[in-house]
KEGUSE-243433 format. One record per residue: residue number from 0; residue in one letter; x, y, z of N, C-alpha, C, O in turn. Coordinates in steps of 0.1 Angstrom, whole numbers, plus 2048, in hexadecimal, padded with zeros to 3 digits. Example, Ala and Ser with C-alpha at 12.3 -4.5 7.8 and 13.67 -1.06 7.14 Angstrom:
0 A 884 7C7 84E 87B 7D3 84E 884 7DF 84E 88E 7DF 855
1 S 880 7EA 847 889 7F5 847 881 800 84F 886 80B 850
//
This chain:
0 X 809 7F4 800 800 800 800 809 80C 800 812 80D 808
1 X 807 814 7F9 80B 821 7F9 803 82B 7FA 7F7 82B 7F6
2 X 80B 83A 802 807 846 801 7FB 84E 7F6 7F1 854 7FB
3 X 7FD 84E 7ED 7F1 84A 7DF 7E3 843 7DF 7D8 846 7DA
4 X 7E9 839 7E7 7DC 834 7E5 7CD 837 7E9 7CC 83B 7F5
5 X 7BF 837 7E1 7B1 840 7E1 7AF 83B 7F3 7B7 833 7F8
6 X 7A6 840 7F8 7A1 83A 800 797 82E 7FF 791 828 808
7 X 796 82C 7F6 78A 81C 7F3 797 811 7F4 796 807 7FB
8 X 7A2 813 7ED 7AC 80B 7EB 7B1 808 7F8 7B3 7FC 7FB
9 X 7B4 814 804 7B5 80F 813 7A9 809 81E 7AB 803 828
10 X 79F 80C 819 795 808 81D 78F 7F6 815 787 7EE 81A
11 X 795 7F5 80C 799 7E4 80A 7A4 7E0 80C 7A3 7D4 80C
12 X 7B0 7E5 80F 7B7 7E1 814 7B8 7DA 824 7BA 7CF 828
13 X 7B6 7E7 82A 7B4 7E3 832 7A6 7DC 837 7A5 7DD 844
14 X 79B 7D6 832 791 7D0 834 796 7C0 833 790 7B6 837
15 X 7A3 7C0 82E 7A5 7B2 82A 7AC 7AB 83C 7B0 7A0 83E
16 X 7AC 7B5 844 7B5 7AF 850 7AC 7A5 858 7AF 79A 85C
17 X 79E 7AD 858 799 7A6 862 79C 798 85C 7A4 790 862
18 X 796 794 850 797 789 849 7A0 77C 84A 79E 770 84B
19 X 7AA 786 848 7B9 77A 84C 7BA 77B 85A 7BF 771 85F
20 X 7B9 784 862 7BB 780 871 7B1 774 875 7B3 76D 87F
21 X 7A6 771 86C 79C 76A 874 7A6 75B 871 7A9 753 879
22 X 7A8 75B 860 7AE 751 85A 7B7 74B 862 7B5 73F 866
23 X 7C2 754 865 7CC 74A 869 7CA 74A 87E 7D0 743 886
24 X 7C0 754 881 7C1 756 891 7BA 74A 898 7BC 744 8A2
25 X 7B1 74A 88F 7A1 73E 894 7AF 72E 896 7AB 724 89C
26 X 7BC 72D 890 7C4 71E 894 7C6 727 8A2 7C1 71E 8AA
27 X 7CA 733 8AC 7CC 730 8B8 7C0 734 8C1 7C1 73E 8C9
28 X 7B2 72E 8C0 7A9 72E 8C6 7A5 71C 8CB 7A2 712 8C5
29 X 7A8 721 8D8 7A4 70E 8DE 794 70A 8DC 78A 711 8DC
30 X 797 6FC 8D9 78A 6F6 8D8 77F 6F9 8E4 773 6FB 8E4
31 X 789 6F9 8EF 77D 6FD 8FE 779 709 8FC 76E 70A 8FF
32 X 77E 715 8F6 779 720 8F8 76C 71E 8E9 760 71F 8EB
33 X 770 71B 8DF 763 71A 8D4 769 70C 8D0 774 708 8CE
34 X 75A 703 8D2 75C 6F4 8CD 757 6F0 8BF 757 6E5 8BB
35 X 753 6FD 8B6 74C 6FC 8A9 75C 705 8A5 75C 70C 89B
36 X 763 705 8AB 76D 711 8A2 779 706 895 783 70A 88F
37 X 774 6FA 897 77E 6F5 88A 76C 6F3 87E 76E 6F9 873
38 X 763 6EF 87E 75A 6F2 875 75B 6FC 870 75C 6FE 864
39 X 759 708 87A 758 71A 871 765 71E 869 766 727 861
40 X 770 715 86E 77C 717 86A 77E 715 85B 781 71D 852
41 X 779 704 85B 77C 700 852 76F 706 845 773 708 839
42 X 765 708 849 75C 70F 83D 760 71F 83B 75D 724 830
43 X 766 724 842 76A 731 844 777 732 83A 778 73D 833
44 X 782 728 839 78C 729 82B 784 721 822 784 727 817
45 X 77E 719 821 77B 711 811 772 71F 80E 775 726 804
46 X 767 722 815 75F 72C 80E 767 738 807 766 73A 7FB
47 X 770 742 80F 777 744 808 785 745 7FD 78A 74D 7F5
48 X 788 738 802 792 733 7F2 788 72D 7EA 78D 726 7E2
49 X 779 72E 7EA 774 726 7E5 76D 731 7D7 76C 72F 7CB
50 X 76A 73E 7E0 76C 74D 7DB 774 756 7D0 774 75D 7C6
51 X 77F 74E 7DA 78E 755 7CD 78F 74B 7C2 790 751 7B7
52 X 790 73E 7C1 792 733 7B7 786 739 7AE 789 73C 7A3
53 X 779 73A 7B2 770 742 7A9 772 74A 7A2 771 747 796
54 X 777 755 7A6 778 75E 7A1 785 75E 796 786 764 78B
55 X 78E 758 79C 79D 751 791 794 74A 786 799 747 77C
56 X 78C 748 788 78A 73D 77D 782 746 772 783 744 766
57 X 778 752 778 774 75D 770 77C 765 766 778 76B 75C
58 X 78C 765 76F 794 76D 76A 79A 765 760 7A2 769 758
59 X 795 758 760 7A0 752 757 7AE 743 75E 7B3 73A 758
60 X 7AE 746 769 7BA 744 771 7B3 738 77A 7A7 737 77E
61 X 7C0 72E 77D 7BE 725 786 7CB 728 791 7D6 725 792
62 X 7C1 730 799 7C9 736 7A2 7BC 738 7B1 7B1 733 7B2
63 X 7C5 740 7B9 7BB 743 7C4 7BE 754 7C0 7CA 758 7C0
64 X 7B5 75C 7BD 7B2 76C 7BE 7A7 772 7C7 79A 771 7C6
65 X 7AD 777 7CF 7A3 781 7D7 79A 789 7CE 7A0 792 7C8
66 X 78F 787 7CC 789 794 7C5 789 7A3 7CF 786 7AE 7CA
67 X 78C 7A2 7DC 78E 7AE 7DF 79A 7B6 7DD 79C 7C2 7DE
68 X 7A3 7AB 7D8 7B6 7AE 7D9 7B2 7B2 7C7 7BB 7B9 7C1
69 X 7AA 7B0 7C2 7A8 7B0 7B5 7A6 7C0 7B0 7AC 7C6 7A7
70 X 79A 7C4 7B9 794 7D0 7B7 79B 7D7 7BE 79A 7E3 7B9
71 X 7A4 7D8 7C8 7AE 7DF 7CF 7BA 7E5 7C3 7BF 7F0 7C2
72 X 7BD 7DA 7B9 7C6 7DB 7B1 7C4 7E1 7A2 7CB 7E5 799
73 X 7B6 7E1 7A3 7AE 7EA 797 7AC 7F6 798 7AA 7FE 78F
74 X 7AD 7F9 7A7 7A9 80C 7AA 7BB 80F 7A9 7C1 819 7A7
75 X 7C0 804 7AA 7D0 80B 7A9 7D5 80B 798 7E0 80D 793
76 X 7CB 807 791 7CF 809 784 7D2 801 77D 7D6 804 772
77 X 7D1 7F0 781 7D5 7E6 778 7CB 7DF 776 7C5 7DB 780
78 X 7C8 7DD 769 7BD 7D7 764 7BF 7C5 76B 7CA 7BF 76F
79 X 7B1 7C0 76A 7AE 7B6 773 7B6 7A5 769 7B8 79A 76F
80 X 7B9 7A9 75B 7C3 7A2 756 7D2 7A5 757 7DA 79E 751
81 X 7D6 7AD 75C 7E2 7AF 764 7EB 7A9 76D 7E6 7A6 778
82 X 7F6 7A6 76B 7FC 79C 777 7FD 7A1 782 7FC 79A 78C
83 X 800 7AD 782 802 7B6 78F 7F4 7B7 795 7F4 7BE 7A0
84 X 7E9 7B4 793 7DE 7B1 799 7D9 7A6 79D 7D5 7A4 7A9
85 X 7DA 79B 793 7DA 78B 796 7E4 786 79F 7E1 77E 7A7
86 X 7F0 78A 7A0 7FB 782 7A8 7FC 78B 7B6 804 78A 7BF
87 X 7F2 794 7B7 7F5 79A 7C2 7EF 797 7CD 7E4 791 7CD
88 X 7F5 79B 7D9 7EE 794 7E8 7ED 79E 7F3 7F8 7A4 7F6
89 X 7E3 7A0 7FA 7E3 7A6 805 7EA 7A1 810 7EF 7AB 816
90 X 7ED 799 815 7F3 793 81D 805 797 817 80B 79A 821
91 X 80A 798 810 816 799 809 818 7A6 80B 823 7AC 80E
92 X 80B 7AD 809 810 7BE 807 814 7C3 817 81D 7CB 81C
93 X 809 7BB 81D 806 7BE 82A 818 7B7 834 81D 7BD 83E
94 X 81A 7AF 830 82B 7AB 835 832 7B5 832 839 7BB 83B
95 X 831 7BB 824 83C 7C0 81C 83C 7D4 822 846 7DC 820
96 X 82C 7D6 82A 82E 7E1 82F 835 7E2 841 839 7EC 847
97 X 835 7D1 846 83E 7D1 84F 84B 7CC 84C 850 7C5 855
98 X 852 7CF 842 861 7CC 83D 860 7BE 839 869 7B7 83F
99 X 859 7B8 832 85B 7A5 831 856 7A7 827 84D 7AF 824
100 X 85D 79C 820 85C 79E 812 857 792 810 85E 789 812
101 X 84C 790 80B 844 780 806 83E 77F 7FC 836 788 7FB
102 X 83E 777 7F2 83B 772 7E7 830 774 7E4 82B 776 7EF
103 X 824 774 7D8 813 773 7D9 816 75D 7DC 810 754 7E3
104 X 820 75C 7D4 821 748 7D3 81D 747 7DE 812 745 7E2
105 X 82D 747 7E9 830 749 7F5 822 748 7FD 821 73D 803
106 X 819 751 7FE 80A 757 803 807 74A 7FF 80A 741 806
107 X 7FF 746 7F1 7F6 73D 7EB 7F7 72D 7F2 7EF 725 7F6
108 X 806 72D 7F3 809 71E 7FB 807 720 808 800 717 80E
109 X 80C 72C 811 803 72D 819 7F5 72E 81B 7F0 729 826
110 X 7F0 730 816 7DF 72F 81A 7D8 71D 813 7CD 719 815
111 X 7E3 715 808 7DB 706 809 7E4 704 816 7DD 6FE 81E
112 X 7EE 705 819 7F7 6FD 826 7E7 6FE 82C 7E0 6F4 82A
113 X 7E2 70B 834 7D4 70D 83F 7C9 705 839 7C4 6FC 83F
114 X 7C6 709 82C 7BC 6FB 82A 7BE 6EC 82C 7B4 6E5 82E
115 X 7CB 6E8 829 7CB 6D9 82C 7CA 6D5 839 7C5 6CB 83D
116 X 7D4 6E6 844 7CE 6DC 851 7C2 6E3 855 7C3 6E7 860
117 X 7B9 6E6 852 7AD 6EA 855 7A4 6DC 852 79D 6D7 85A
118 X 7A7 6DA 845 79F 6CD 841 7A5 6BD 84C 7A2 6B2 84F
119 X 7AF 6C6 84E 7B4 6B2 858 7AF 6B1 866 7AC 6A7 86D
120 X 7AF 6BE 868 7A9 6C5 873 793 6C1 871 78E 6BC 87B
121 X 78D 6C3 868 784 6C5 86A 77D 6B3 863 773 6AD 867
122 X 786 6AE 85A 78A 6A0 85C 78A 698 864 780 691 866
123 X 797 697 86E 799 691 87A 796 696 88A 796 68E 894
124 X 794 6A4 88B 790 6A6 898 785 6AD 89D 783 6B1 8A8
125 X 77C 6AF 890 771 6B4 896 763 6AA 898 75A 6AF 89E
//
């Protein structure tokens, strides 16, 4: 994110946090405190990689795309067949404004790594 950018563009930007905090926060919530929290877990990523794979697939692409990372990257000027729109990640940008530099790949393998254990998780121990 940069200085530049509209306020709709920070205002999806940052809309995308709650999101991923729930994603990756909801692995350090104990079963005693919520005993449905590996079901909501696990409908809570397939629903939305289930979202982005849609929408990759509208675009053309067999990929995972945020349509919000999509329209973020449209008010900044790159058309939605653009690689700098497709290969881009909120999670990545969001490292890269605390000095860490991460890949959109990098991200993508991270979030099936969360779905496989979400699925072994909602598999085997719920």
């Amino acid at each position: 994110m940069n200085s530049k950018d509209s306020f709709w563009v920070q205002v999806i930007f940052w809309f995308h946090l709650p999101i991923v905090l729930i994603w990756f926060g909801l692995f350090a919530v104990p079963l005693s405190l919520w005993p449905g929290r590996i079901t909501f877990h696990f409908f809570y990523i397939v629903g939305i990689m289930s979202v982005q794979l849609l929408w990759a697939l509208y675009l053309h692409k067999f990929d995972i795309i945020c349509p919000m990372t999509s329209w973020m990257q449209k008010m900044r000027g790159f058309s939605l067949k653009d690689e700098r729109n497709n290969g881009h990640s909120f999670i990545a940008e969001l490292f890269e404004l605390l000095g860490i530099k991460l890949s959109y790949k990098i991200v993508n393998y991270l979030l099936f790594v969360t779905l496989i254990v979400v699925t072994i998780q909602f598999v085997w121990f719920n």
